[in-house]
N, C-alpha and C positions, 0 to 999 in steps of 0.2 A: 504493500500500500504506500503511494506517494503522498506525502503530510503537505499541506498549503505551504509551506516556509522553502522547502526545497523545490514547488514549482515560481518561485519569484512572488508569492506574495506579502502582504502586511502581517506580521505574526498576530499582530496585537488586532489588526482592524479586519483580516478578511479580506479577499479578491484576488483577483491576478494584479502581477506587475504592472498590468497599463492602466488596472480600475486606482494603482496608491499612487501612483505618477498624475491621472487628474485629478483628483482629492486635493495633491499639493498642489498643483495650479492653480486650482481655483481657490485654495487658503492664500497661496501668494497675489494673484488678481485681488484679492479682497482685501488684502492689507495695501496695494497699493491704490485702490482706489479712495480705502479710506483716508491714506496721507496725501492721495491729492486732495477730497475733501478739507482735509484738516490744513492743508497750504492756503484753497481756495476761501477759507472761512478765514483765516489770518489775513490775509490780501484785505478781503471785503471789510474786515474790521479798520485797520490803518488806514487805509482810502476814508472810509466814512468818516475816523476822528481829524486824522489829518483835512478833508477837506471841507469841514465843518470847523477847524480852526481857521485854516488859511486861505480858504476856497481853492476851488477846481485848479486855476489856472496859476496858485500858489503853492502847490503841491507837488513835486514830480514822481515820475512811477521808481526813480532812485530811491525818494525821499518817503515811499510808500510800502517797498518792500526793505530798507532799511527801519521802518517801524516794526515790522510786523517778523525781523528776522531773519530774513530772508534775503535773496541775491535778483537782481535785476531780471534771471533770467528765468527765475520762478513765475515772476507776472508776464513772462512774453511765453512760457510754457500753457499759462491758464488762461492767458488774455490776448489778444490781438493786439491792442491797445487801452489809449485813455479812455476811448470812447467805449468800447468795450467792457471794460471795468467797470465807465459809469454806468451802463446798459443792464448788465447783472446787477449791481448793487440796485437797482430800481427794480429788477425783478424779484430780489429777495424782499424789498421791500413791497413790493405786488403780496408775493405769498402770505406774508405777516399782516397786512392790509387789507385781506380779500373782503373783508366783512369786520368794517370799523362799528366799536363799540356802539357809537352814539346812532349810528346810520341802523344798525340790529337793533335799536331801542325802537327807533320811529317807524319801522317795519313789522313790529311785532302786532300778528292780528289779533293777538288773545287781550292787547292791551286797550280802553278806549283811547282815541288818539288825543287827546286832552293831559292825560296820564304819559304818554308818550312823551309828548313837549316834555315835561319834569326830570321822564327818567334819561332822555337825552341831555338836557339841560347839565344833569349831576354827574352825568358821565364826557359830557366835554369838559367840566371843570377840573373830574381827575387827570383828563389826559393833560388839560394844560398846566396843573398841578405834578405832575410826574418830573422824576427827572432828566427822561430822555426827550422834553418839548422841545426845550431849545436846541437840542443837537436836531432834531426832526424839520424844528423850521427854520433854523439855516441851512439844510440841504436840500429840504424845497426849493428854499432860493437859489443857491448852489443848482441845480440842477434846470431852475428857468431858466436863469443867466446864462448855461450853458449851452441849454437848446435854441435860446435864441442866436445861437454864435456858429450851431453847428448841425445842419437841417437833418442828419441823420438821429440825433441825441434828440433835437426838438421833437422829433415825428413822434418818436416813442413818449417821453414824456407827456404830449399830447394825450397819446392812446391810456396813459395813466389815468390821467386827469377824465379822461373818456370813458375810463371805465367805475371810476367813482361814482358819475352820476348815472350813470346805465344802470350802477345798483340800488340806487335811492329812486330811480324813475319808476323802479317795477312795480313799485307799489303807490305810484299817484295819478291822479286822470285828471282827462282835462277840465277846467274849471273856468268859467271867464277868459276865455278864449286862447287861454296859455294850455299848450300842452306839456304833456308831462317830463320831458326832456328839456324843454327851455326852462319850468319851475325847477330840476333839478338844476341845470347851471346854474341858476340864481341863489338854492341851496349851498351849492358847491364854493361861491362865490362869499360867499356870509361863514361860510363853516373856514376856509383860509384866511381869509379877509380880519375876521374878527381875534383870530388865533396870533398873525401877527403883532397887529395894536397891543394886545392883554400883553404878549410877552415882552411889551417896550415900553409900557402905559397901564400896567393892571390894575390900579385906582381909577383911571378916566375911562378903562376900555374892559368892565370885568365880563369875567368869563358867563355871571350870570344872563348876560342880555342874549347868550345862546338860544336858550328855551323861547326867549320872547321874540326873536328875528326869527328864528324858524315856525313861531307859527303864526308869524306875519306873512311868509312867503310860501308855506306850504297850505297853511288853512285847512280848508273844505274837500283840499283837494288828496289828499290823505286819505286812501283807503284801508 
C-alpha cells in the first residue's frame, strides 16, 4: 500500500502535490492582495490628511507617500496619478456616503415627515459636531477646486454631487411645479451650503437652522 506522503502529498493537509502547490498560491495571492490593500488604505489616508492641510495642489505624490511610509513608487504601482488618487479617495468616500445619516432620516416612511425634519435636524448637528467635519469640508472644497481645474476630476465629482441628490429625490414629488430633482438640488444646496458657514460662523450660522431650511425646501413635497 502506497501512504499519501510518498505519493507527493500534504502529510498534515491531504491531496496530491498539485492540490498543496495551489493551496499555497492562493495563501500567497491572498496575503498579497491584502498588502496591497493595506498600501492602498495608507496612500488614501496621507492624501486625505495631507490634502486637507495643504490642498491638492500643495501636496505632492513624494510628499504623500512619504507620509504614509512609503516610496514614490508605491502610488505609481496603485495609482496612475494625482488625479487618480483623487478619483479613488472620492470613491471610498462614495462607499462610506452611500446613505448619509441625515438624508436616511428624511427618507424614513415609518416616520411622519414633521418628525423627520427633527431627526434630521439632530443628526446634521452630530455630523457637524464630529471631529472629522472639518477635514470632510475642506476636501469638499479641495476636491471642487480641483475639478474645476481639471475636467476629468470635475466630471466625477459632478457625478458625486449627482448622486447625493438622486438619493434624496427618490422619495419626493412634484409639488408646485418643482420637481423632485430640482427640490433635491436645492436640498443639496442648503445641506453644503449651510455646513460651511456653521464650520467658520457657528454662533451666526448654527447647525440648528438645518431642520428648519429643509423643511422650507422640501415641504409637502416629502413623501
Amino acid at each position: 500500500m502506497i501512504d499519501a506522503q510518498s505519493k507527493g502529498a500534504d502529510p498534515y493537509e491531504g491531496g496530491s502535490g498539485e492540490d498543496h502547490h495551489r493551496r499555497a498560491n492562493g495563501r500567497s495571492n491572498g496575503v498579497r492582495r491584502e498588502r496591497r490593500e493595506q498600501t492602498r488604505t495608507a496612500l488614501l489616508g496621507a492624501a486625505e490628511r495631507l490634502w486637507a492641510e495643504r490642498g491638492i495642489h500643495g501636496a505632492s505624490l513624494d510628499d504623500i507617500a512619504s507620509a504614509a511610509g512609503l516610496t514614490k513608487g508605491a502610488v505609481y504601482s496603485n495609482f496612475s496619478g494625482k488625479t487618480d488618487l483623487l478619483l479613488a479617495l472620492l470613491e471610498r468616500w462614495t462607499a462610506q456616503l452611500n446613505g448619509p445619516e441625515t438624508y436616511a432620516e428624511l427618507r424614513d416612511p415609518a416616520v411622519p415627515p414633521e418628525e423627520r425634519f427633527e431627526r434630521a435636524g439632530r443628526a446634521y448637528a452630530r455630523c457637524l459636531g464630529g471631529e472629522n467635519a472639518r477635514l470632510l469640508a475642506l476636501m469638499l472644497m479641495e476636491f471642487w477646486l480641483y475639478g474645476m481645474r481639471d475636467y476629468t476630476a470635475g466630471w466625477r465629482v459632478a457625478e458625486w454631487y449627482a448622486e447625493r441628490r438622486t438619493t434624496l429625490a427618490r422619495n419626493l414629488r412634484e409639488v408646485d411645479g418643482l420637481r423632485a430633482q430640482e427640490r433635491a438640488t436645492l436640498a443639496v444646496a442648503l445641506d453644503f451650503g449651510l455646513a460651511l458657514q456653521h464650520l467658520l460662523d457657528p454662533d451666526r450660522a448654527p447647525a440648528e437652522l438645518y431642520s428648519q431650511g429643509m423643511r422650507m425646501v422640501l415641504g409637502r413635497a416629502l413623501t
